[in-house]
N, C-alpha and C positions, 0 to 999 in steps of 0.2 A: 474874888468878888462875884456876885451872882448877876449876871445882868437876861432882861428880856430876853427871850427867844424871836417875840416878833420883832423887836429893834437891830434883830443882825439881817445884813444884806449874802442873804444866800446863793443870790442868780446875780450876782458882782462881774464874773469872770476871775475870782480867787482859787475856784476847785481843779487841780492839777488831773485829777485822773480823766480817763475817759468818759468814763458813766459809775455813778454808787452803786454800790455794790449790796443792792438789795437785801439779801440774805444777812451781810455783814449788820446791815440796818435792823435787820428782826433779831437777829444773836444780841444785841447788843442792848435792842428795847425789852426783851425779857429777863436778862438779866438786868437790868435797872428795876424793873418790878420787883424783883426777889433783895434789892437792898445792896446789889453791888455798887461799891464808888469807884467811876471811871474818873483819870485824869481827867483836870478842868484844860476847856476846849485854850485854844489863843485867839484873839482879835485883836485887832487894828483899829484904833480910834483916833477919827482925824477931824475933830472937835464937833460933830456932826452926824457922825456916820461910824457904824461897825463894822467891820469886813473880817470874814471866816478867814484865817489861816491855817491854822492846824485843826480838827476834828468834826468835819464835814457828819462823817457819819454816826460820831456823838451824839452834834445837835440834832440830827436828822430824827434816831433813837427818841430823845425826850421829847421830840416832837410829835413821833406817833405815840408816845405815852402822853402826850395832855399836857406834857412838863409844861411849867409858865415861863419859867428861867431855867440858868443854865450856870456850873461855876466855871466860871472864865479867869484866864491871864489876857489881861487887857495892856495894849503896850501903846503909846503915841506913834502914828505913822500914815500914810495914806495907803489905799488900796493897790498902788503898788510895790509900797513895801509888804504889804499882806500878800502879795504874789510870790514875790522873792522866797520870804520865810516857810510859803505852803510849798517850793521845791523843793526845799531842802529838810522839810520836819518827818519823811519816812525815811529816812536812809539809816535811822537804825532800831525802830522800833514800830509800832501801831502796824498795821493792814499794807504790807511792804506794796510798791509799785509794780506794777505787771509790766511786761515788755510792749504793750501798750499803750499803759500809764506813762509810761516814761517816754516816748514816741510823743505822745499827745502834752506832755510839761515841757519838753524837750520846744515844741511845738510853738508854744505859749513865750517861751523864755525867747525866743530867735526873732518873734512879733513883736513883744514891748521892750525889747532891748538889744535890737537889730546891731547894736557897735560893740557887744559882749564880747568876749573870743568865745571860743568852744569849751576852753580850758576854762573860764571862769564859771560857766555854764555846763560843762558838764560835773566839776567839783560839786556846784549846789544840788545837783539832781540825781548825782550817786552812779553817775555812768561814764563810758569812756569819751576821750576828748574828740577820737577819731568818729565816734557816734554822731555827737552832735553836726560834725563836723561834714557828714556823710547826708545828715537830714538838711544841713545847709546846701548841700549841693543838689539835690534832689528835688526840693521846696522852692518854685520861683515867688519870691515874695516882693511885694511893693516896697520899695526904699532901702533895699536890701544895701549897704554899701560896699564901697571899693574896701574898704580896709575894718580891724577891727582893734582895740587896744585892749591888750594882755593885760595879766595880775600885775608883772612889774613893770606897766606905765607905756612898754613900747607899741610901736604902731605895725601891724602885720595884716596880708593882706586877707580878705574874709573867705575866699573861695579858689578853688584850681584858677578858675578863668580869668580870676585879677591875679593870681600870681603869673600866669603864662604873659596876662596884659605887662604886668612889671618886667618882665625879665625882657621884654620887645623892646620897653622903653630904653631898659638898661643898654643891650644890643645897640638900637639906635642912636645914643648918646657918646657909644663907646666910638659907633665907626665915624662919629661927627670929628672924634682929635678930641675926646674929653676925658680929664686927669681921672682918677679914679676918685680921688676928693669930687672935683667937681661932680663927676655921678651920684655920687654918695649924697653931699648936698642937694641936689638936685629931684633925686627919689626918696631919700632916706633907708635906700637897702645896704645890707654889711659889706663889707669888705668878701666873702667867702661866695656871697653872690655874684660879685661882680668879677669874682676870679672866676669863676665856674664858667658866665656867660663871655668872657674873654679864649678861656679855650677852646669854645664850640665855635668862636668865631675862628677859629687859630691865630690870634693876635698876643705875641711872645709879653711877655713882663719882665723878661730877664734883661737889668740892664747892659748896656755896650761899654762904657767909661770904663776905668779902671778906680777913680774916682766913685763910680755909681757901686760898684761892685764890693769897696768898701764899705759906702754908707751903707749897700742892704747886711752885710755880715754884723754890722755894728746894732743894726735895729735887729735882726733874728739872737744876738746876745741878749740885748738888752730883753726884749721878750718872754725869754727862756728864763733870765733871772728874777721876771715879775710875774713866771710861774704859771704863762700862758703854752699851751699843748704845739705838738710844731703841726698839727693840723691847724691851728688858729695865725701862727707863725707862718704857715704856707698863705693862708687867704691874706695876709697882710702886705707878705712879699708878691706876692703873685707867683708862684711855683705852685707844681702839681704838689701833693704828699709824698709824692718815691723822692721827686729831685730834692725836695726838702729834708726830709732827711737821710740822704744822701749827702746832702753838704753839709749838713748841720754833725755828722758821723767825721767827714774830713776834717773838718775843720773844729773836732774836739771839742765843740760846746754841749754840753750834757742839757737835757731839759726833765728837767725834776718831775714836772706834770704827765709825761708820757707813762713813768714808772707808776703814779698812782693810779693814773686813770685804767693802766692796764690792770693795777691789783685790784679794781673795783669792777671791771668786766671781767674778769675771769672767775670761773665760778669754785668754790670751794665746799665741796660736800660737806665734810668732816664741819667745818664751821657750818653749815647750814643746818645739818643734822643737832649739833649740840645746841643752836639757837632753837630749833623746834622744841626740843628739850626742856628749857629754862622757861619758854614762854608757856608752857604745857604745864608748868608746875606753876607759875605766876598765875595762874587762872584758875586750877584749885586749890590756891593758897585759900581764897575765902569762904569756900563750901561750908564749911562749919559754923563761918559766923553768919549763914543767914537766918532770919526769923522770918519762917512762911507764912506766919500770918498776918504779917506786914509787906505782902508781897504782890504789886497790880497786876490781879489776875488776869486782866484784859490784853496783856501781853504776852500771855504765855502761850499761844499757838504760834505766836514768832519765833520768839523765842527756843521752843520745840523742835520747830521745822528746823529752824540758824544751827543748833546745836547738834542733831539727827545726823545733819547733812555733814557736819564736819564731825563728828564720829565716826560715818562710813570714809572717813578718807582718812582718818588719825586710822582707825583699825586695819585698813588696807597697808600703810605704812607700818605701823608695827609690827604685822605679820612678815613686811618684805624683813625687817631688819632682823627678823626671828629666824629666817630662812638664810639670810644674811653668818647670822651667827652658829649657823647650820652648818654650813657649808664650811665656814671656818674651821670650825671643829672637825668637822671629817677630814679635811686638810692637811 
């Protein structure tokens, strides 16, 4: 649909980058004069009010052309669902984020959504978790909180210094005579933490009974058979990883999960190599069927650049494998 140009709120606080990019803005306006159609912009409409999501320097374009309007995907939401949506609408196409740009959305996303984790937050904004997580620690910001909740629901802490704060707690509760339940209750940290801060205090877990000594063999079976790793087995017994299995080898219990998790860490060339292979071919499976004159041109210096760049490292690899196959031969 086409709506006003003057009816969108452009100084909202929706624009993720640092500053427009000018140049990008006159590229854009002069090809609009000569008849190119650029995808229509997105906004946010919260029965009242427009707010920019995606194509800043679209509208910005038909603005130094005169335009009156503008064609828009218009979706119900408020302005900061139009924030959300404007982190996450370059990570794979239009005028990509600069290390900057992402610094400064990165920025944005930690202010109106201070209880995010990093990992939700840096998925939307196309960067790593450890990033965000870095700009968290660096940034003192107002309201900043103790903790943060994850994609699946749990609650973890937002920064080093509450995690150092938690693990005190932990300490302090452990040397009060408290079950490892009740800690657990009482902070809501795992089991693997509270094994961790038990051996820095040097306080044993291993029980004395012979009776106890049971129960724990009976719960590290049962564990094993429900396909948990005997690293997760150790934080629940309260053993290091060596004693753990260590006894878990004595005492003949196999654990399934160990054997995966190791064939998932270990790296396998020959499979890596034939996976590049199949997806390399999966991707000019469609070369032929495109029709470039249905093709939006306004993406193509991404495009360009995205495809260039992984050329010079497909070609670098090919040559190794050719050199590879060299060698063979002479062999």
């Amino acid at each position: 649909m086409k709506v006003a140009l003057a009816s969108i709120a452009f100084d909202a606080g929706t624009q993720i980058r640092e500053a427009i990019n000018e140049a990008v803005v006159a590229e854009y306006a002069e090809r609009m004069t000569k008849g190119v159609i650029f995808p229509a912009v997105v906004l946010f409409h919260d029965g009242n009010q427009y707010y920019m999501a995606d194509g800043f320097h679209r509208a910005l374009a038909a603005k130094r052309n005169d335009f009156s309007d503008i064609e828009a995907d218009v979706q119900p939401g408020t302005k900061t669902d139009a924030l959300w949506f404007a982190l996450g609408a370059n990570k794979a196409n239009g005028q990509r984020l600069t290390l900057a740009d992402k610094k400064h959305a990165v920025l944005l996303a930690l202010q109106t959504w201070p209880a995010k984790s990093a990992g939700q937050i840096g998925d939307q904004v196309g960067c790593s978790h450890s990033y965000v997580s870095s700009i968290r620690n660096e940034v003192s910001m107002t309201g900043n909180p103790e903790h943060v909740t994850g994609k699946d629901g749990s609650t973890y802490p937002a920064s080093k210094s509450a995690r150092e704060r938690r693990r005190e707690t932990v300490a302090s509760l452990l040397v009060q005579g408290q079950s490892v339940s009740e800690v657990r209750a009482a902070t809501g940290v795992g089991r693997d933490v509270i094994s961790e801060v038990r051996r820095d205090l040097g306080l044993s877990g291993v029980p004395t009974t012979k009776a106890a000594r049971a129960q724990r063999l009976d719960r590290m079976r049962e564990m094993a058979a429900e396909g948990y790793s005997s690293r997760q087995i150790a934080a629940d017994v309260e053993l290091s990883d060596d004693r753990c299995r260590e006894l878990l080898r004595r005492q003949g219990i196999e654990v399934p999960a160990d054997a995966v998790i190791g064939k998932t860490k270990r790296h396998d060339s020959t499979r890596i190599i034939a996976r590049i292979v199949a997806d390399a071919e999966n991707v000019t499976e469609g070369v032929t069927l495109i029709d470039f004159t249905d093709v939006d041109r306004s993406q193509l210096p991404a495009w360009l650049k995205s495809l260039q760049e992984s050329r010079d490292k497909l070609g670098a690899f090919i040559r190794r494998l050719m050199k590879e196959q060299q060698n063979g031969q002479a062999a």
